[in-house]
N, C-alpha and C positions, 0 to 999 in steps of 0.2 A: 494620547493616540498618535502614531506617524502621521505623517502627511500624505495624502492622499496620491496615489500614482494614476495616470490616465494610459489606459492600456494601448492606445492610438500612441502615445510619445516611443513605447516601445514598438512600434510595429514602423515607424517612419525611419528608425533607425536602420529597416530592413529595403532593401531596393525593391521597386516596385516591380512586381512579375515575377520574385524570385522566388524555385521551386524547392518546395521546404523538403527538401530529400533528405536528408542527414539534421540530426536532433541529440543532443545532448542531454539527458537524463540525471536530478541529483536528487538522490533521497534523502531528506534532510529525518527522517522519523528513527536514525540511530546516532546513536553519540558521536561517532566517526561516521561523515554522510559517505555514503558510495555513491560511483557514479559511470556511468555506461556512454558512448556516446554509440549509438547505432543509425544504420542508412536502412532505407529502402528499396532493393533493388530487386527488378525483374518479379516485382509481384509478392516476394518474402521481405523478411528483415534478416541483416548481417550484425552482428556485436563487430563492431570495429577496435571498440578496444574498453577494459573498464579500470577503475582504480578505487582508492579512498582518500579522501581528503580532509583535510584537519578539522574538529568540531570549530562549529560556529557557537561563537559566544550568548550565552545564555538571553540575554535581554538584551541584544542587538550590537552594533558597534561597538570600537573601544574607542577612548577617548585621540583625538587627532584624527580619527579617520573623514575622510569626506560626509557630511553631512551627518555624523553619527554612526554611519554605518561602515563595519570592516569587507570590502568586496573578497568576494569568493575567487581565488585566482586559480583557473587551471592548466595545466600544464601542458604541451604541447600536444601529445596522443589523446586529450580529451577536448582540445579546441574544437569549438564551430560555431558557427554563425546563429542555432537555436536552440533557447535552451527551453525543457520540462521541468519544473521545480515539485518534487511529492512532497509535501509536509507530515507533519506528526497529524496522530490524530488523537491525542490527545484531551482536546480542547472542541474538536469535531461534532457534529450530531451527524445520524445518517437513520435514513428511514426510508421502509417501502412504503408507496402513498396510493395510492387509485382515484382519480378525479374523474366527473364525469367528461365524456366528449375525448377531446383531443387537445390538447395544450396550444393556449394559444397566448396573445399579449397580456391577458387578466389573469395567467397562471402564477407568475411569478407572485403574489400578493396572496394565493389562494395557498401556494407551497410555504410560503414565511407564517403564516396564521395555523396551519396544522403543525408544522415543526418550534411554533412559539419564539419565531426571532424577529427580530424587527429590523428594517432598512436600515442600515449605515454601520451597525458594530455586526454583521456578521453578511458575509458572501455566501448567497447560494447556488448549487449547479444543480440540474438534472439530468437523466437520462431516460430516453423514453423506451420501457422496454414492450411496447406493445399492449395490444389489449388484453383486458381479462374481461371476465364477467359477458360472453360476447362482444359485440360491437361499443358497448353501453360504458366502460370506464377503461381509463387508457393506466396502467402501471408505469410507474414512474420509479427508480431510485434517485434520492436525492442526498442532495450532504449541505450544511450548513458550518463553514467554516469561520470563526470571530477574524473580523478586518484586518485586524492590529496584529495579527499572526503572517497573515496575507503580507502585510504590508513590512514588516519584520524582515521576512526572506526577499522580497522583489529588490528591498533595498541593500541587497547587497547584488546585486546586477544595475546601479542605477546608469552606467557609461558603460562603452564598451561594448565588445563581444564576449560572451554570446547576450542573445536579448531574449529575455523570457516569451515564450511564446503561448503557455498551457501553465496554469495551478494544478493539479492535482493531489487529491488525497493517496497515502504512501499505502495504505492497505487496501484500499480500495483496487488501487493500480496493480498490486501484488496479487491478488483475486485476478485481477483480468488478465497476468500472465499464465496462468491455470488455465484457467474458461479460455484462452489462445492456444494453449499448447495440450490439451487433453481433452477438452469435453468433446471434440467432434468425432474421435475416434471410443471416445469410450463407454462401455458395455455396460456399465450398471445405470440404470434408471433413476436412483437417489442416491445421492451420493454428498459430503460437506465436505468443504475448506476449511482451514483454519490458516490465518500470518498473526505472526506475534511482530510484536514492535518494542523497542525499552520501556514502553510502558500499559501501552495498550494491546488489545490483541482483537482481531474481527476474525467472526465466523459464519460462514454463507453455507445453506442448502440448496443443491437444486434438485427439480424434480422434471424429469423427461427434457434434460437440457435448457431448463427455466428455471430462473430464479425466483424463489419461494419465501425465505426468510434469510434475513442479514441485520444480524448486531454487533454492537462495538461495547468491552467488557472490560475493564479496568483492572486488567492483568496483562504483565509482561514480564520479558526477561530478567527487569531490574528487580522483582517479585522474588525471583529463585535466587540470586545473585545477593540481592540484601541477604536473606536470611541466611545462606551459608558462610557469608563477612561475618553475620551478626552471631552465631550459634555454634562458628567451629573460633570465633576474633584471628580472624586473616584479612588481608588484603585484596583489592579488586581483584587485581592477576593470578593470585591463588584461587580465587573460587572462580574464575572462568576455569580453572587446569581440571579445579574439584569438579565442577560439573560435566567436563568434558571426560572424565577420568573412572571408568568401568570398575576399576579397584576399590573407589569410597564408596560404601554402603550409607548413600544419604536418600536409600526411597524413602523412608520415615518422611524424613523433612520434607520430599518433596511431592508426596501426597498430601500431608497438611497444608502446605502453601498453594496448591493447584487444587483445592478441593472445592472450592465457592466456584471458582470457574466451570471445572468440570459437573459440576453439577448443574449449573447453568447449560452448559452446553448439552447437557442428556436432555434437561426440560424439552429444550428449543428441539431436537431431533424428536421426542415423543410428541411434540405437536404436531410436529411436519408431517409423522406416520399415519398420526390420525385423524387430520385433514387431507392429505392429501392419498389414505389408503394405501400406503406405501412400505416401504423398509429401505431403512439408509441402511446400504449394503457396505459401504467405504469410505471412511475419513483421512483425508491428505491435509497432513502436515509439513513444515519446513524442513528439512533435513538440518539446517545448522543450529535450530533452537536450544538453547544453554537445557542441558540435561533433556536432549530431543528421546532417548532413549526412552528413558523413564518417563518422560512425559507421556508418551508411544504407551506406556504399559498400562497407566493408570486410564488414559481416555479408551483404550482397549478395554478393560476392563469394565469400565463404566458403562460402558455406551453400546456394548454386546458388537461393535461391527470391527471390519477389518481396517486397519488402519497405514497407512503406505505415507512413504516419503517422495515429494511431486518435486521435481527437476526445474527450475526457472528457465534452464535452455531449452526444453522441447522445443523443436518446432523453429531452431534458430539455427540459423547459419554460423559457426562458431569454429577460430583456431584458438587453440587453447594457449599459444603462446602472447596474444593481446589480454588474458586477464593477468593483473597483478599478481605475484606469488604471494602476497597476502589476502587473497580470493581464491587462492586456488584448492579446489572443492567442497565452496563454500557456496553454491550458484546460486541459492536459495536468498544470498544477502542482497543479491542483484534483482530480484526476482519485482522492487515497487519499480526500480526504474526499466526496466523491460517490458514490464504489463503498461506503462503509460507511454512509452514511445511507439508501443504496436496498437494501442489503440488512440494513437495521435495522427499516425497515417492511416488506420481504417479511416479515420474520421475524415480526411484531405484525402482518401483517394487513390493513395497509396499503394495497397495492397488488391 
């Protein structure tokens, strides 16, 4: 396992009183991480500028680099002084919890013994999302991330600017660019998410603008993307084109390969309905997902509700000449580091 980082070493690196306005965003949960750097201004957020950066090497550094580890260099239009790291989730746990009372210093022992992790190989966080059950137990989303993963990405900021300032989970943060940019305006009463990731994919319901259910499923793009390598024998770049590409007739393929998920995903929605007496009227999806089309048709089909592609810019202050022309109409690939910088300044105050 790395060595241990103390999160006070990165914070000393920061001058004392200074106002975390502007934050730096890298979603490490795609092969190519992207990266946003956004401010907070006048009570909104501004995307100042976004790009991609070259994948990080699988199991940490290459060999000569400072301590093991190859630092992530970014380029001047993504410089700042703070950085948000999303990770894969890969390796993740995430659960809804309800304890009773109100979380307090004996919580964190109470949340490690129901999610089955134990101190030191795995970091947990929560979020308190209020009570249920009346007064009587407080909802919690939590996530339990393994150390060694944590400590994988941090060390590649160990000098320098920017200085980490947030972990976050990359799906979980893509979720909260949705629930920032849609749910206060909108109409349906139940309604799902879904973010895919290379390998993972999470999917949240909410009910009357609460969160109800959220799992993480062992499906991703890499999913569709193997089997059309494997089943047409092409190349990476040819089956991003094939799946991008309305002329190859590969639903066949790509109902069999989405088929465990989406079935998955119907269970999880007919629970919702019938606890919670409801109808998920609407499921949003990524608009850039590898065969987002067809993906569209079969969870359409499955899942009887209307299915719509969700914008990662709602809700943002945006010139469209600061994203990359290798982002361009892509927002959706933006979509972990914009949900964890907008809710990095709810969290400071920000907004």
């Amino acid at each position: 396992m790395m060595p241990a980082f103390s999160p006070k070493a990165f914070f000393d690196r920061l001058k004392k009183g200074a106002e975390l306005q502007e934050v730096v965003a890298v979603d490490f949960s795609q092969a190519e991480p992207k990266c946003a750097r956004l401010r907070a201004v006048n009570g909104g957020v501004q995307l100042a500028s976004a790009d991609v950066l070259p994948p990080v090497p699988e199991h940490g550094g290459e060999a000569g680099t400072k301590d093991g580890h190859k630092p992530v260099e970014l380029s001047k239009h993504l410089a700042s002084r703070s950085a948000i790291l999303c990770l894969p989730g890969k390796n993740a746990l995430v659960k809804l919890l309800s304890l009773p009372g109100h979380p307090d210093g004996g919580s964190e022992a109470k949340i490690r013994d129901d999610m089955g992790v134990s101190s030191g190989e795995y970091r947990i966080g929560y979020k308190d999302l209020g009570y249920s059950h009346g007064r009587v137990e407080t909802k919690l989303l939590t996530v339990a991330m393994p150390e060694a993963d944590v400590q994988r990405y941090l060390g590649c900021f160990l000098s320098g600017w920017p200085v980490p300032v947030s972990v976050e989970l990359a799906g979980l943060a893509a979720i909260n660019a949705f629930v920032r940019g849609y749910l206060e305006h909108c109409a349906d009463k139940s309604l799902g998410v879904i973010q895919f990731e290379d390998d993972v994919s999470f999917f949240a319901f909410l009910h009357e603008k609460e969160l109800v259910l959220i799992r993480k499923y062992d499906f991703g793009y890499n999913n569709i993307l193997n089997a059309i390598q494997s089943r047409l024998s092409v190349n990476r770049e040819t089956a991003l084109n094939v799946a991008a590409d309305q002329a190859f007739d590969i639903s066949q393929m790509i109902k069999e390969v989405c088929d465990p998920f989406v079935r998955q995903l119907v269970i999880s929605k007919h629970f919702v309905e019938r606890r919670e007496n409801c109808r998920v009227t609407r499921i949003f999806i990524p608009g850039h997902a590898a065969a987002s089309r067809r993906l569209a048709q079969e969870i359409r089909v499955a899942s009887e509700s209307e299915i719509e592609e969700w914008d990662a810019f709602k809700g943002l202050a945006v010139q469209p000449e600061i994203v990359a022309p290798r982002l361009a109409g892509q927002n959706s690939l933006l979509a972990a580091s914009i949900g964890a910088a907008v809710g990095f300044f709810e969290d400071n105050g920000k907004q």
